[in-house]
C-alpha positions, 0 to 999 in steps of 0.5 A: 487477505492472508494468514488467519484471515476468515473468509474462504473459499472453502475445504478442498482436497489437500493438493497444495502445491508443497513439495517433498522438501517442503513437507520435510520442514514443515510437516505433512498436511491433513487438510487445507482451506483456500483462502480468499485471494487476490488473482495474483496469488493462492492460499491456503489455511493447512491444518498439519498432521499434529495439530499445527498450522500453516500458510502456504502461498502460490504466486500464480502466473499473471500470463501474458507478456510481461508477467512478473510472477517471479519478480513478485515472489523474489520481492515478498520473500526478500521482504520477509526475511528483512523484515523479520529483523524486527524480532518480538513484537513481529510486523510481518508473519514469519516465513518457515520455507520456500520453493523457489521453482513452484513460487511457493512459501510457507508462512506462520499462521497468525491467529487474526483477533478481528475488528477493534475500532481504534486500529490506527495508532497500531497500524502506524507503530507497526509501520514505522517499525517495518520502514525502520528495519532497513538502510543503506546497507540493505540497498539491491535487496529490493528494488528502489520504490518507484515515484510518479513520473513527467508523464504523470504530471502532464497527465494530471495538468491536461486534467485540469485544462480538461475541465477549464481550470487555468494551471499556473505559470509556474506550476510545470517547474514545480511538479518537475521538481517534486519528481526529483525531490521523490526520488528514492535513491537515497532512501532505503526504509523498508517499504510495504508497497501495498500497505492497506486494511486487509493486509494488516492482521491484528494478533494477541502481540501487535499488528502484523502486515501481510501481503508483500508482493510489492515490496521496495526501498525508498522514503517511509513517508510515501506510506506515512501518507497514506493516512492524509491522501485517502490508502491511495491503492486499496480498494477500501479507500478512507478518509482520516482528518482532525485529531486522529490524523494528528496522532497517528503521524505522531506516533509514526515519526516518534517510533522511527525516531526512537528506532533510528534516533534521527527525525523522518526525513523528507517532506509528508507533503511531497508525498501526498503531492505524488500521491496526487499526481499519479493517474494510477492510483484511481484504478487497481493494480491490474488495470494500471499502465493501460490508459491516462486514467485522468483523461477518462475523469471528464468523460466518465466516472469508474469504480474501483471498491465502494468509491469512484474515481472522481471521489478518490481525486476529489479527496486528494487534491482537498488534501493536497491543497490543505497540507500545501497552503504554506509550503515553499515549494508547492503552494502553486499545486496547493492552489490548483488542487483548491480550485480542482476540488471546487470544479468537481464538486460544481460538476458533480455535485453528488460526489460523496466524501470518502468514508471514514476510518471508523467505518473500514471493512474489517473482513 
């Protein structure tokens, strides 16, 4: 929650991290307002001398082996700066300057116009707009978006064995072919990484995304899915179905095309079943890579916002199990995930659906 977003944690002092040069470009602050933020970051709201305002955003260093602090920061500043080749209307906030040494960038403030009910048909111009910006040209600016792997299929298929639901013969072949088919390498749409409410802002010239630290390349229609397999990593997980589902995807696929002038390529419902089969999306980010987050499913359920793991599962594999009915490739998937869905509900029955996309928390 960024750039002109409402909550804060309050006035502080004005030591914001910017550097003489920094104050150079931009100006000299007279106060400053720290903003809610995930750990990962810090931000602030600074009120310049002159009556402008800005963002400014640290990448805060995560600690411990393996931190990605600087490949975060080398991410969503390389993001921004392809992103701004969308021109007027913007989809992302513009970025004023940097300070590489301090993982520091200074951002335009976005005057946040709040809540408005039908949100999603912008949302999904917008998106479209910011995958369309990018191709082959573009690859190494960032890195490939990364898919679900043979570990995660053998996770989510000892899921099923868990919970006593046979798993088709030919069902291990298929998933090993999806992993291939995801394969982003020949894809190069300018992804978000994170595309979920909260990171949108709605501004008096469209919806702009914030928040770019997991930015990549790879297959637009891996956000696109967002929409049928429930915002598969954010914490406000929803549900969208029916028509407005319909139209969403459709002015998602006719704004790339009038960009690109080609249709969107790849199969949606390759998408939602890697979605699927990624135990690390029932978790947040902090807690992925650390456990088989399916295995845990028999045993326990965990919460990750206002949902429970089995809630998010429950909503993908009915999603999953929908769009695959007919498919070539994955009507064995489709089968098990229908089968999956009736077991959880046998065994639990007081699961909840999720939410519905009338119902997201405007902050």
């Amino acid at each position: 929650m960024l750039c002109g977003a409402p909550s804060t944690l309050g006035v502080m002092s004005i030591q914001v991290p910017l550097s003489e040069e920094l104050r150079s470009v931009v100006g000299t602050p007279a106060e400053a307002t720290l903003l809610e933020s995930s750990p990962r970051s810090r931000v602030w709201r600074v009120g310049l001398r002159g009556g402008d305002r800005v963002i400014v955003k640290q990448i805060a260093d995560g600690g411990g082996v393996g931190s990605d602090e600087d490949a975060r920061y080398a991410r969503e500043v390389a993001a921004l700066r392809l992103a701004a080749r969308a021109g007027r209307p913007a989809v992302a906030p513009e970025l004023l300057a940097v300070d590489p040494a301090a993982r520091v960038m200074v951002l335009e403030y976005l005057d946040d116009q709040g809540a408005v009910d039908d949100w999603m048909p912008g949302y999904a111009e917008s998106l479209a707009r910011l995958h369309a910006l990018t191709g082959p040209a573009d690859s190494g600016t960032l890195p490939a978006w990364s898919g679900p792997t043979a570990a995660d299929a053998d996770s989510f298929l000892a899921l099923a064995k868990a919970l006593d639901v046979t798993v088709p013969p030919g069902l291990p072949n298929d998933l090993a072919d999806l992993i291939d088919r995801l394969d982003p390498t020949s894809h190069h749409a300018l992804l978000h990484g994170d595309p979920c409410p909260g990171n949108d802002l709605r501004t008096a010239d469209g919806l702009r995304f914030i928040d770019f630290e997991q930015a990549s390349l790879g297959n637009g229609l891996v956000e696109l899915a967002y929409f049928r397999i429930g915002f598969p990593t954010c914490w406000c997980a929803m549900s969208v179905t029916g028509t407005p589902l319909t139209e969403v995807e459709d002015i998602y696929r006719s704004t790339w095309l009038a960009l690109t002038g080609t249709d969107v390529p790849g199969d949606l419902a390759d998408a939602c079943a890697g979605w699927l089969i990624r135990g690390d999306a029932l978790v947040q980010r902090a807690e992925r890579e650390t456990a088989d987050h399916f295995a845990r499913i028999p045993a326990e359920d965990f919460d990750w916002g206002y949902v429970s793991a089995r809630e998010r599962l429950l909503h993908r594999l009915s999603a999953v199990a929908d769009v695959t009915r007919t498919h070539d490739h994955l009507h064995l998937l489709g089968r098990l995930s229908d089968t999956l869905a009736t077991r959880l509900l046998t065994r639990w029955p007081t699961l909840r659906p999720l939410p519905a996309h009338g119902e997201r928390p405007w902050f």
